[in-house]
N, C-alpha and C positions, 0 to 999 in steps of 0.2 A: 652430390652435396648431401649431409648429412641431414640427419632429423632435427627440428627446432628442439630446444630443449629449455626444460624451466624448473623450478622447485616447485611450485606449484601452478596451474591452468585454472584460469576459472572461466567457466563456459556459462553463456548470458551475461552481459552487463547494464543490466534495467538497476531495479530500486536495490535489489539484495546483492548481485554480481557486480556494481560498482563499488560498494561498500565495503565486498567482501576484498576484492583486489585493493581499495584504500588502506583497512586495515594490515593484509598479509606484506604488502611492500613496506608498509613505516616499522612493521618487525623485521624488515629486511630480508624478507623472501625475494628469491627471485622470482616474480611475478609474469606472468602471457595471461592476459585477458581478451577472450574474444565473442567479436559480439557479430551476427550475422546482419544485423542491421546497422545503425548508423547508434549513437550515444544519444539516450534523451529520443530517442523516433518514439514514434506515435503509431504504433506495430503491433503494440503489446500492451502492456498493464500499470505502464509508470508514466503515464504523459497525461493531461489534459489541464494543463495549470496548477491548480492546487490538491492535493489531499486533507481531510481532516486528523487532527491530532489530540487525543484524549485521555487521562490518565483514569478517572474514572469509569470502569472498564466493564460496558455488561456480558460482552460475551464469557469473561471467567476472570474471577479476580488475581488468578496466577500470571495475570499477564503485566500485573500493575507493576511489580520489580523489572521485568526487561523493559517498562513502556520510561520507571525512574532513569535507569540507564540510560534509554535513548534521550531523552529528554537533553541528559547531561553531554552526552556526544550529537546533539544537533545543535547545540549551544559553543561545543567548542567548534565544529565543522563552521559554522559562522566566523567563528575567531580566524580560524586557518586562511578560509578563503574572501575573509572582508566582504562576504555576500551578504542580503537579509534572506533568508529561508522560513523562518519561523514566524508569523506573526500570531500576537495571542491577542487576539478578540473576543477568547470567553467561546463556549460551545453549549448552545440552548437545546435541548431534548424537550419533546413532549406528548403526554402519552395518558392511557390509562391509569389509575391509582392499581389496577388491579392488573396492568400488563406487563410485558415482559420490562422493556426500557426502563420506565424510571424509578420500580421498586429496586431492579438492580444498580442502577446507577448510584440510590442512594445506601444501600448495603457495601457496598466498596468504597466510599468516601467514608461512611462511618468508620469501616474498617482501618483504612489508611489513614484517619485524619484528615481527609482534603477537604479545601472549602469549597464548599456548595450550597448556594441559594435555592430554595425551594418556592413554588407560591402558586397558587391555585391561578389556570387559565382561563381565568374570570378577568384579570388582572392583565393577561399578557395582552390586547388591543393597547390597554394603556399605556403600557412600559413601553413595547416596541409594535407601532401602528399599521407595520407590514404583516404582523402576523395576528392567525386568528387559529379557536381551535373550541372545540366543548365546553360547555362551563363546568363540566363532571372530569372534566382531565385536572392534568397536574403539569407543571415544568419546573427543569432545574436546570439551573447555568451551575458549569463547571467554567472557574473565570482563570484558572492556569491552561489554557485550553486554545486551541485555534484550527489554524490552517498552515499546510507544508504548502510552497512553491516546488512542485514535484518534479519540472526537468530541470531550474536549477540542483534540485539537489540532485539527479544523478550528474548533473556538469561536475558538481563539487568536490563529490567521491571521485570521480575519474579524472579529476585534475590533480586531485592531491595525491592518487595514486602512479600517476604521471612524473610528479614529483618528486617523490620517492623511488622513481627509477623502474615503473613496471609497465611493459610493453601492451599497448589496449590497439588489437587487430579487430577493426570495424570490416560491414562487410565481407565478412568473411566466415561460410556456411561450415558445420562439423558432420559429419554423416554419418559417425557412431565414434564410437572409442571402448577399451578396453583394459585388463590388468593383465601385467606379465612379473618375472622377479625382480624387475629394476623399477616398478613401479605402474604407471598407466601411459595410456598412450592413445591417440588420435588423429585421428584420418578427416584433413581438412580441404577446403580448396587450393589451401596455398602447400602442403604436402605433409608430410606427419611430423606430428608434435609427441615429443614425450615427458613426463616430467616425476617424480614421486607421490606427488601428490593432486586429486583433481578435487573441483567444487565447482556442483554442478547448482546454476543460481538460473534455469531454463524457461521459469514463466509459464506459460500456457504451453509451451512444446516439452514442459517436463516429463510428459509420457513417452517422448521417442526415447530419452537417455535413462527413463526410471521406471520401466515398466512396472514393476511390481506392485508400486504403490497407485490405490484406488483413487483415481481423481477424475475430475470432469470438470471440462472447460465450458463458461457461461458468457455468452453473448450480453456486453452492457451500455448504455448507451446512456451520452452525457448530453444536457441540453443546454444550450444559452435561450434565455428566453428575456424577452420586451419586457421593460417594467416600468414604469414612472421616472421621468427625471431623477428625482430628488429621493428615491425609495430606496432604501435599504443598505447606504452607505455605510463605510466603516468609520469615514468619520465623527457618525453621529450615534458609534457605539452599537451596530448592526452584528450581532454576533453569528459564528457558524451556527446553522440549525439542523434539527432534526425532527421529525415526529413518526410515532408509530400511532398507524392507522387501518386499522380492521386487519391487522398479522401482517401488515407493510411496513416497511421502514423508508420515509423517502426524505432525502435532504439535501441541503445548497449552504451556500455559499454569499457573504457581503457580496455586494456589487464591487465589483475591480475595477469598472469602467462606468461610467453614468449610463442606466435606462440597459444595463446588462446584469441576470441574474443567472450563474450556472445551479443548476437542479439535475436529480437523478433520484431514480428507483434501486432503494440495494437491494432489497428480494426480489427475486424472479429471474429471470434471466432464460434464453434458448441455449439451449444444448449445443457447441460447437463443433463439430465433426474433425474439422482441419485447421487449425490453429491459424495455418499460412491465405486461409480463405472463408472468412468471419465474413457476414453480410455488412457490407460496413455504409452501405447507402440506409435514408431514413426509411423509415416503414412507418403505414398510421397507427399500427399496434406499439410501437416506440412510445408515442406520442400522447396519445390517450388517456391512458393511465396518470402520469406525469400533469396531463392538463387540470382534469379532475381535482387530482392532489393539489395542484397550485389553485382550484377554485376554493377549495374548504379552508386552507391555510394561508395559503401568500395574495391577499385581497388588491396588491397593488404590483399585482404579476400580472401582464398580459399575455396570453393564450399564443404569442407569435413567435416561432423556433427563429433564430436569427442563425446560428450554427449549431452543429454537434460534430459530435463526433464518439467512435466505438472502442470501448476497450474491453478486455476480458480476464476475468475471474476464474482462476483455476482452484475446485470446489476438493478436499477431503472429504467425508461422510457425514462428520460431526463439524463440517467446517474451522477446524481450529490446523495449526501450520504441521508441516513434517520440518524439523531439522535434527539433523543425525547425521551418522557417519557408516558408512559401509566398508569394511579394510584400507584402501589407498583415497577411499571417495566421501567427501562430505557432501551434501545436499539440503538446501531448503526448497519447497516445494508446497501447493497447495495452499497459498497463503489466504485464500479464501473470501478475497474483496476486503482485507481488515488490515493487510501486511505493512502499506509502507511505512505507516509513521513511526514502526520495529525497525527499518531497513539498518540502521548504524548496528545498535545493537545486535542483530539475527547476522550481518557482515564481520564482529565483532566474536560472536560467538564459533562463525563458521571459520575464521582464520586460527583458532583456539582449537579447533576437531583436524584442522588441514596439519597443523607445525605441531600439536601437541598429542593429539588425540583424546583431548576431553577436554572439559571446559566448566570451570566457576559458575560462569552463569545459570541462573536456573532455567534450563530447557528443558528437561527430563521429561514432565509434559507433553511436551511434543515430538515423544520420540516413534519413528513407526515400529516400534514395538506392538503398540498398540491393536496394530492392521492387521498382526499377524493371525494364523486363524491354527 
């Protein structure tokens, strides 16, 4: 029997590689997506309920045109697949007047135009009675702003790319791949795939398929934590938050359930060695920090893990994304703990580098160019 064949492969289907196979099939690629785990698993770097979603962008204001884009394609992915994904609750930052967060938060809204509320955290006990913070800080709600439902949305992309007639092999491990004159080609469990075109969307195992780029995978770790009955719903206008605290960044989520609040630390993070083997039991050094955090800010958090669970961060240098295109291979990679709520768009872009070999969008930013030395 011959070899699997396709127009294009994309290998990984988490938040970028479903995305990417959505887009390339509704152009009418012939699409093989494969993913060595199951769609939506909780393995990797696109699972644990929700993601935060924000257009007011501190980490670099180049991000705000692909974040307008995705914004407009997680609006239609809803349409397509009659899901809710999106909910906007407003996203509260708070921080130093003189720290990183919220001076940039407010330089990119001024930039762009976006509304955003400002007001000294003297203020915030009163407004919203779950949170507390310095009376020398500051907050801002960005009120276009919220939370993704993160394994609907990879359900969403890979349903719709399903739909569009492109094969998604779950399950099923790649053990290297390669370029010949008829394009690339891959060595699977199920036997070799070849196709013109690949896109490689790998996650924390992007180093087996992309050596060259400089990245490092980070242990990270999501908590459900006890909270009051009645605290921090979203019916009563509970917004996602943030605060940056002594060069920390930690933040949660409404309550989805009564007397349930997810929290996490996004700096810091161990050093992953093997992607396939993350410590993924709790540790009191998990915990600790997190606890802390939830004494200074969230007054009506209690200190009790109900679950967690681990995911990982695959780091750049400067932590900002790789997508490019190498001859027959596009890749996004390194997205830095920042990526998915780009996932439509970076999918979007990557099916533009696979059938075209460039792309409108502005990436240019993030091209490993950069790394070069």
């Amino acid at each position: 029997m011959g070899a699997e064949r396709a127009d294009v492969v994309v290998l990984g289907l988490g938040g970028m590689g479903s995305a990417a196979a959505h887009h390339l099939a509704r152009r009418g690629a012939k699409v093989l997506g494969i993913e060595q785990h199951g769609i939506a698993h909780a393995l990797g770097s696109s699972h644990g309920e929700t993601r935060v979603i924000r257009r007011a962008y501190f980490e670099h204001p180049d991000y705000v045109p692909l974040l307008t884009r995705a914004y407009e394609l997680w609006d239609e992915l809803e349409a397509q697949t009659e899901t809710k994904l999106f909910e906007r609750t407003g996203v509260l930052l708070v921080g130093p007047r003189d720290g990183v967060v919220v001076p940039a938060v407010e330089r990119v809204a001024k930039l762009y135009g976006m509304e955003l509320s400002s007001f000294p955290a003297a203020e915030l006990a009163e407004r919203y009675p779950g949170f507390s913070a310095s009376p020398d800080e500051t907050a801002v709600l960005e009120h276009d702003a919220g939370y993704l439902l993160v394994e609907e949305c990879v359900r969403a992309h890979a349903r719709i790319a399903r739909e569009h007639g492109a094969r998604l092999w779950t399950d099923c491990r790649v053990d290297e791949f390669g370029q010949d004159e008829s394009g690339v080609w891959l060595s699977t469990e199920r036997g070799r795939v070849s196709a013109a075109r690949l896109v490689v969307c790998a996650g924390p195992w992007s180093e087996r398929f992309l050596p060259e780029l400089p990245l490092e995978v980070r242990r990270k770790v999501l908590l459900w934590l006890r909270a009051e009955p009645r605290a921090y719903s979203p019916a009563d206008g509970t917004p996602v938050f943030g605060f940056e605290d002594s060069g920390r960044f930690f933040y949660g989520f409404p309550a989805l359930e009564p007397g349930v609040v997810k929290v996490a630390l996004h700096t810091g993070g161990t050093r992953v060695c093997a992607a396939d083997r993350p410590q993924r039991n709790l540790e009191a050094a998990d915990v600790d920090e997190i606890k802390a955090l939830c004494r200074a800010h969230l007054p009506k958090v209690e200190p009790v893990v109900l679950r967690h669970a681990v995911c990982m961060y695959t780091m750049t240098p400067d932590e900002h994304f790789v997508v490019d295109r190498d001859d027959n291979v596009a890749f996004a990679a390194g997205l830095s703990g920042h990526g998915f709520k780009m996932a439509p768009v970076i999918g979007e872009a990557l099916a533009d580098l696979a059938l075209d070999g460039r792309t409108e969008l502005p990436i240019g930013f993030l091209s490993a160019a950069r790394f070069a030395h």
